[in-house]
N, C-alpha and C positions, 0 to 999 in steps of 0.2 A: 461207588465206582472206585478200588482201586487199582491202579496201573501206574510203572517206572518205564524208565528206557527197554526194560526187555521184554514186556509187554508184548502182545501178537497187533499189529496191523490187521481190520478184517475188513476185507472185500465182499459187499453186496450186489448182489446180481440176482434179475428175474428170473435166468437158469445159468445155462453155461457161458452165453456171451459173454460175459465179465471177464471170464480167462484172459481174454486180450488184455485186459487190465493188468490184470496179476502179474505175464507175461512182461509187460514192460516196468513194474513194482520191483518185480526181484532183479531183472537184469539190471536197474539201478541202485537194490537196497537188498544185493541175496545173501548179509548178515542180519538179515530181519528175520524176525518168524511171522509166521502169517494163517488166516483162519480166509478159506472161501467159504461163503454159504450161498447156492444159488437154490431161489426158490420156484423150479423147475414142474412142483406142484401144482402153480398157478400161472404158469405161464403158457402163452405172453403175454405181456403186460398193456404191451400198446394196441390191446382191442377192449380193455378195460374201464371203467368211469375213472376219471382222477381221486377220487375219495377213496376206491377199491387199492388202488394202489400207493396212496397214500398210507391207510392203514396197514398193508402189506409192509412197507418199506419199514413203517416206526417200528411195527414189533418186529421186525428181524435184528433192527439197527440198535434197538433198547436191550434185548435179549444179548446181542454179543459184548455192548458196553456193561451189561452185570456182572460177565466172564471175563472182565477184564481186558476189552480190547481197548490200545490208547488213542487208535484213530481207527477211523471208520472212512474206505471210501465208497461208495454208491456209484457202480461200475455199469451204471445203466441210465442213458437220457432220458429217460422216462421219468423211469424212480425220483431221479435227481429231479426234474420238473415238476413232480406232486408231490416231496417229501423235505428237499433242501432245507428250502428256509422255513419251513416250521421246527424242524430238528434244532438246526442253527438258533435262531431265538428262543426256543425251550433248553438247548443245553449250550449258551451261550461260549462255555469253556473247553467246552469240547471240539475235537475237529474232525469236518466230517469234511469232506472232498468229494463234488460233483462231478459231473460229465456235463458237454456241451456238445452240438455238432460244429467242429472245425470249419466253420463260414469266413473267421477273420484272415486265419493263413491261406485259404481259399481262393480268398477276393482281391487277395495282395499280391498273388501269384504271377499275372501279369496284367496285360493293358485291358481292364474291363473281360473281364474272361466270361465264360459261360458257364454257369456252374451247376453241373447234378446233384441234386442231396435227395440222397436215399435214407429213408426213415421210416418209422413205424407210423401209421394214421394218427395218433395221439400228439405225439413230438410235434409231425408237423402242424398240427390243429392246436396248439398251446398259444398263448398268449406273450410266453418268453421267448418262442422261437422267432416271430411275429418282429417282437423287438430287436431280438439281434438280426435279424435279417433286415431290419430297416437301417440298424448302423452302417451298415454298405451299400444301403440304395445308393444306384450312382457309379457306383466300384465296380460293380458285377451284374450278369442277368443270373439270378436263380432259378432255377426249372425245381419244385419240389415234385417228389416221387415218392409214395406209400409203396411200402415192401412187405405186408403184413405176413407173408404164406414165406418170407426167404427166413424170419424164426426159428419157425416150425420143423422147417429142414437142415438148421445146423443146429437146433437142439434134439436133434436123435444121434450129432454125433457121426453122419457118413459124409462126409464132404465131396463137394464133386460127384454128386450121384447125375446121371440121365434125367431125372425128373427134377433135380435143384438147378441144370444147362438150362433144358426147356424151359422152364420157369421164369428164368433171367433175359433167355433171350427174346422171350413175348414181352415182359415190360420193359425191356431196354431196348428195342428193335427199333422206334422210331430216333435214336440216339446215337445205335451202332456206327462203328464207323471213322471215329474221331469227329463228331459232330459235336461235341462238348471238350472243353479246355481241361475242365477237370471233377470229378466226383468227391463228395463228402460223406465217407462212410457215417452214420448219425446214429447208429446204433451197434451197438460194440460185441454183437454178433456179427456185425456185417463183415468183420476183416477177417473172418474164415472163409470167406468167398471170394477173395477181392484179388485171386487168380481168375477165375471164371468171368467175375465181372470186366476185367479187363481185355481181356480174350475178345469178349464182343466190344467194349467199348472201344477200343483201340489200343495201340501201342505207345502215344503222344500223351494218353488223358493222364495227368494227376492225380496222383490219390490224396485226400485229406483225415485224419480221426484224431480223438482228443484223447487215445491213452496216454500218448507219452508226456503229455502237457500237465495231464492230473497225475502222473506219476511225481513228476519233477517238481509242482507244486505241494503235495503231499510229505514231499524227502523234505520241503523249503520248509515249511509250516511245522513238520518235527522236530527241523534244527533250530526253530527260534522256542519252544518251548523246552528245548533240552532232553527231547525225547530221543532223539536219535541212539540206535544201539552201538556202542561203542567196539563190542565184543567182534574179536578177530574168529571168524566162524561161518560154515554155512548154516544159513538157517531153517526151521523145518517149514511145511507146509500141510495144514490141516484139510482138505476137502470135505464140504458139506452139502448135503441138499435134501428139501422137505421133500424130494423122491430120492428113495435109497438108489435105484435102477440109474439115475444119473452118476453118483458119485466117481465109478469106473469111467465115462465117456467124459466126465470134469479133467480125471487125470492125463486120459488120451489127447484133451485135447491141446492140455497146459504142452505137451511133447510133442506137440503135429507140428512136422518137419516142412508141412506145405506152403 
């Protein structure tokens, strides 16, 4: 593995959701260069066994560290929960930056809030979410909610369609309303929606996701290895995906104005 400061940053993703990532990457680090690969192939991820995706995650994440990426983030709670820390203790020097669903800024938000966290069936059946969701027993009521079919429908790429409404408002309908303080996007397709979501949820409800955190953490962890690019410059951006048919709807989405 070699890699300097000018080195590409690459973002991992099950398909397109990870752009939210990116998204907040470059508007904090857009003299970076950058490699997305979303693996759109096999997606989604969170109807998957943990081992499937597990092995998904290393070999995308070993393959961009051969090409020379200097960090690696994992733009997917999923991913990040079957792949983190076995990555982390196999390439101890290396840095790879997770996702998490934003339960802490959640639960902090105000007096004991009610809290929706929308997520893939996997996420919320994991053993680490379990955990962090007890760190705030007490703080909060969490309502979790499996979203498995709201994927499906921002990874083709048409936002706001009739059938992605309907969708949301059959399993958010007992919620509608401002009946919850606040929602936690928990998987980083979810913020392609989180007009629609809100629409039914209400106009009071809080939004919470963990790009901008793994973003900031990511720039953090560059600057103390010296990795940081110094160079006065926009930087590029490579889009990838083990479906060619995505790489177009990657770009679209990195630019969706909504």
């Amino acid at each position: 593995m070699k890699y300097n400061y000018q080195s590409p940053i690459a973002v991992v993703d099950s398909g397109v959701g990870g752009i939210t990532v990116l998204r907040k990457l470059y508007r904090l680090m857009p003299n970076e260069d950058y490699i997305y690969f979303g693996d759109s192939a096999n997606a989604p991820y969170g109807v998957k066994t943990k081992e499937e995706i597990k092995n998904l995650t290393v070999k995308a994440c070993e393959s961009l560290m051969e090409r020379g990426a200097k960090a690696i983030v994992i733009a997917c709670n999923t991913a990040t929960s079957a792949a983190a820390e076995y990555l982390r203790e196999k390439y101890p020097d290396f840095i790879f930056i997770g996702l998490e669903p934003a339960l802490k800024p959640a639960a902090l938000s105000s007096e004991k809030p009610r809290v929706l966290v929308l997520a893939t069936p996997l996420t919320l059946k994991e053993e680490k979410f379990d955990r962090l969701m007890a760190r705030f027993e007490g703080k909060a009521e969490f309502i979790k909610l499996p979203a498995p079919e709201l994927v499906k429908f921002i990874e083709s790429g048409n936002l706001d369609t009739s059938e992605e409404i309907a969708y949301l408002e059959e399993i958010l309908a007992p919620y509608a309303g401002n009946k919850v303080d606040a929602v936690v996007l928990g998987c980083t397709h979810f913020p392609f929606a989180e007009r629609s979501i809100l629409k039914i949820l209400g106009d009071k409800v809080l939004v919470f996701e963990g790009s901008k955190g793994a973003a900031e953490h990511c720039r953090h962890c560059l600057e103390i290895k010296g990795l940081r690019c110094v160079l006065d410059r926009e930087g590029d951006i490579s889009f990838e995906n083990s479906d060619e048919n995505k790489i177009e709807i990657s770009k679209k989405m990195f630019y969706y104005k909504g």
